[in-house]
BARODO-745300 format. One record per residue: residue in one letter; x, y, z of N, C-alpha, C, O, CB in turn. Coordinates in steps of 0.05 Angstrom, whole numbers, padded with zeros to 5 digits, always signed. Glycine has a CB too. Layout:
BEGIN
AXYZXYZXYZXYZXYZ...
This chain:
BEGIN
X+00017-00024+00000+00000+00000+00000+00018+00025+00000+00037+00027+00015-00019+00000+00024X+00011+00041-00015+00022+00063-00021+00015+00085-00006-00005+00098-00011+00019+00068-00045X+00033+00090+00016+00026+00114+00034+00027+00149+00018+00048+00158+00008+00050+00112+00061X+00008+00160+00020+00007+00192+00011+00010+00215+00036-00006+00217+00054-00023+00198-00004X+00026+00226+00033+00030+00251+00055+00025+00281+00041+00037+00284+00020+00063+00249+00068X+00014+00299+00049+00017+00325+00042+00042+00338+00045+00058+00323+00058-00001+00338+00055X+00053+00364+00037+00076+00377+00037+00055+00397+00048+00034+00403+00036+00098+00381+00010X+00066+00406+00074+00063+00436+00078+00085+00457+00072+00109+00449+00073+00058+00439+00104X+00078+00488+00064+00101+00497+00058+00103+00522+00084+00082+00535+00086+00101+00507+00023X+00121+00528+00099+00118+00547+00119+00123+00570+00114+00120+00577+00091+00130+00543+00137X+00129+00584+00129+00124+00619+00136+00153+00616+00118+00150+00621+00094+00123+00638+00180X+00178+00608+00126+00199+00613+00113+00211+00603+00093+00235+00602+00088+00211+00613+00124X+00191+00594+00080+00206+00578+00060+00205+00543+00053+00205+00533+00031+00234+00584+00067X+00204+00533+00074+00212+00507+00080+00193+00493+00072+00171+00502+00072+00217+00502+00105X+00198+00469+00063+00177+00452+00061+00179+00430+00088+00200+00423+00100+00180+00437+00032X+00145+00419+00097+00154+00396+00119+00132+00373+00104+00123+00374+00081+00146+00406+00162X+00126+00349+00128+00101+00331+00120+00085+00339+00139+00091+00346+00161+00104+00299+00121X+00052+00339+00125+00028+00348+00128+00016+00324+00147+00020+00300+00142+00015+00355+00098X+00001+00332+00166-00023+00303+00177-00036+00304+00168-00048+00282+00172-00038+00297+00200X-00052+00319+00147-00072+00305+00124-00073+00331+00098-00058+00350+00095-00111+00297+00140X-00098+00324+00084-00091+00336+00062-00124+00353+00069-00144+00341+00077-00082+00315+00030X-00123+00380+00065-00150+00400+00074-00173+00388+00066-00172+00364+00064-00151+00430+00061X-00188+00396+00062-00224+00387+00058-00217+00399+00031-00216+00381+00015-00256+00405+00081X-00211+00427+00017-00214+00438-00002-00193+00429-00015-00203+00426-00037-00217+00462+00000X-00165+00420-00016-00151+00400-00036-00165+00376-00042-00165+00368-00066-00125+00391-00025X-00179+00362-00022-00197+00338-00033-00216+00334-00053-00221+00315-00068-00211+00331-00017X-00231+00370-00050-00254+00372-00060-00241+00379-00097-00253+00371-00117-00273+00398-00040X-00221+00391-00096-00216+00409-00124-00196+00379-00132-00192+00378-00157-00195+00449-00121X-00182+00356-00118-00171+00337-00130-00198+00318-00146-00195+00298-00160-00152+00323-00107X-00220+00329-00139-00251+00306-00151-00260+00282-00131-00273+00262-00138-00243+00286-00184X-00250+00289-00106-00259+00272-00088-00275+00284-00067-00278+00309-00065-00238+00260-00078X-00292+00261-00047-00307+00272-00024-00291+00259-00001-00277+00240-00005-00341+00263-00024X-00292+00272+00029-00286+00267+00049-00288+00227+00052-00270+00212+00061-00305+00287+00067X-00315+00217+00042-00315+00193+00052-00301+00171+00030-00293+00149+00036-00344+00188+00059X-00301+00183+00002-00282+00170-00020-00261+00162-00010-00252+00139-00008-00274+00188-00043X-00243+00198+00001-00217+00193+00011-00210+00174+00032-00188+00163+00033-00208+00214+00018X-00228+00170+00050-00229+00158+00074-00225+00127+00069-00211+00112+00083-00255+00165+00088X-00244+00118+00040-00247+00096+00036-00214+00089+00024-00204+00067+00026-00273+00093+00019X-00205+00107+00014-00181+00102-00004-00154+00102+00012-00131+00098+00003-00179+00125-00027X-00160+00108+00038-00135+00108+00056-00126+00136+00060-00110+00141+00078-00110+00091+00042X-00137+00154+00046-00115+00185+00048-00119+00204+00070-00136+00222+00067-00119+00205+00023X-00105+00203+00089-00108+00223+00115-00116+00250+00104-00107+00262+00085-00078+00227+00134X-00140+00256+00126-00161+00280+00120-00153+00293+00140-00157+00282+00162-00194+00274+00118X-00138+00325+00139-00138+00338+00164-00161+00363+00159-00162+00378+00140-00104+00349+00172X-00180+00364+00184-00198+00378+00187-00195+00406+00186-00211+00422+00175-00208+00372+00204X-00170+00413+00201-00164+00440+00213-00153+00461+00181-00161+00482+00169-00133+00434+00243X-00134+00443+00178-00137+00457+00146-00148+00474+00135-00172+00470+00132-00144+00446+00130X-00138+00500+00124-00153+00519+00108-00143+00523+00079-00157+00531+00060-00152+00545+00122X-00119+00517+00078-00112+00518+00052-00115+00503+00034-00125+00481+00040-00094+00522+00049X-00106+00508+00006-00099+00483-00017-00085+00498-00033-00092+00518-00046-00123+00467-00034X-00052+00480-00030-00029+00476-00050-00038+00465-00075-00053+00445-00075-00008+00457-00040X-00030+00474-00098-00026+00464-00116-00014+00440-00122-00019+00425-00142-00018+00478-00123X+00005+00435-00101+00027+00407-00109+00009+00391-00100-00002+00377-00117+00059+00401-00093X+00000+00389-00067-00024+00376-00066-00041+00365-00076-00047+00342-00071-00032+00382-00062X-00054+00383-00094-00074+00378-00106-00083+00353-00137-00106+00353-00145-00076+00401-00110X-00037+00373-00147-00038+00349-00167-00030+00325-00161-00034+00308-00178-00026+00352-00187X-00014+00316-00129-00005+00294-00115-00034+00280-00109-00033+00256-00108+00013+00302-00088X-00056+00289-00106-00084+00272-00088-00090+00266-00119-00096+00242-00120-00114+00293-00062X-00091+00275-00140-00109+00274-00176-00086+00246-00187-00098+00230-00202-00103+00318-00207X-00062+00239-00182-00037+00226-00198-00054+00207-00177-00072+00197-00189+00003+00237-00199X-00053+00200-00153-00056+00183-00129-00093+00168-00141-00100+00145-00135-00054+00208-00092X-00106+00183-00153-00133+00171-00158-00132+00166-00181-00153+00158-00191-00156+00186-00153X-00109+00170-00196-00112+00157-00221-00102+00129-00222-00114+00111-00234-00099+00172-00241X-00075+00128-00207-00059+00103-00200-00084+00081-00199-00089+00063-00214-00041+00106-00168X-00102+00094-00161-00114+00068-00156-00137+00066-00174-00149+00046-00166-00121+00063-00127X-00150+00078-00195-00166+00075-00211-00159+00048-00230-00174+00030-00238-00168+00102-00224X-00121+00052-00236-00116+00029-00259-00118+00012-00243-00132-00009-00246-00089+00026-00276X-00103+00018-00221-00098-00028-00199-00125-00031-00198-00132-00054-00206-00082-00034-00149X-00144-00018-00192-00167-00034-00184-00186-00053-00199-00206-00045-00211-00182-00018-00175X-00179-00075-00200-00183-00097-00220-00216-00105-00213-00223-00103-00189-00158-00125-00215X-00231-00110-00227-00264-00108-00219-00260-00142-00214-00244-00159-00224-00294-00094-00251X-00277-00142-00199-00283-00172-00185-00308-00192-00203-00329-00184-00212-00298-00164-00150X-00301-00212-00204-00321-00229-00225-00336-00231-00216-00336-00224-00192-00319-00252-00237X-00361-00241-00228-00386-00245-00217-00395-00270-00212-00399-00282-00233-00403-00235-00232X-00400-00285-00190-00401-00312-00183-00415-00311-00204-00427-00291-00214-00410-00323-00156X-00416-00343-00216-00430-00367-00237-00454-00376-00215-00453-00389-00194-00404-00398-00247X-00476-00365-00232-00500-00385-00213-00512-00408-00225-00519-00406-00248-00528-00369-00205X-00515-00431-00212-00514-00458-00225-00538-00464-00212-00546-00465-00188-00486-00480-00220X-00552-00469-00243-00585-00474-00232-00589-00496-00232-00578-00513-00247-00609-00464-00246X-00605-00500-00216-00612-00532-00210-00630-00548-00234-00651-00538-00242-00631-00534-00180X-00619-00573-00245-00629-00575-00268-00656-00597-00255-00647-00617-00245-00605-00587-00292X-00682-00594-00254-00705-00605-00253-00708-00628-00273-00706-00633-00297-00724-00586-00255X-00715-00641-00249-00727-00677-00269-00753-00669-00283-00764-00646-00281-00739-00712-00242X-00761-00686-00295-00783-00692-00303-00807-00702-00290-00801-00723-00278-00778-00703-00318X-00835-00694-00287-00843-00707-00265-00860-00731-00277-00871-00723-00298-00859-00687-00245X-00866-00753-00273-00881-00777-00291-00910-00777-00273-00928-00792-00279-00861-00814-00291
């Protein structure tokens, strides 16, 4: 599993790692709070902003698991074959 972290960028310059990615990077990457949730990607509430890098890091991250996700077959239902009644 492929862990995703945000980059915050600070007052001076610096870049650090983020505890989640804002409500409004989620929303403009084409996702909802409970999508992301389902997909593993730490949601920080307090958040007000949205980075750009972000944004295109959460859009590359939903495209990835869009390809792996391989659709699941559909069980074979095996009908019961009926006699004949005499």
């Amino acid at each position: 599993m492929h862990h995703i972290k945000p980059s915050i960028q600070k007052s001076d310059g610096r870049h650090r790692s983020g505890r989640g990615f804002s409500i409004e990077e989620i929303k403009k990457a084409g996702l909802d709070q409970s999508g992301a949730k389902k997909m593993k990607i730490p949601v920080d509430k307090r958040r007000k902003t949205a980075h750009e890098a972000n944004i295109s890091e959460l859009k590359a991250f939903k495209e990835k698991q869009q390809v792996e996700a391989k659709p699941k077959p559909k069980p074979k239902v095996q009908q019961a074959k009926k006699k004949p009644k005499k």
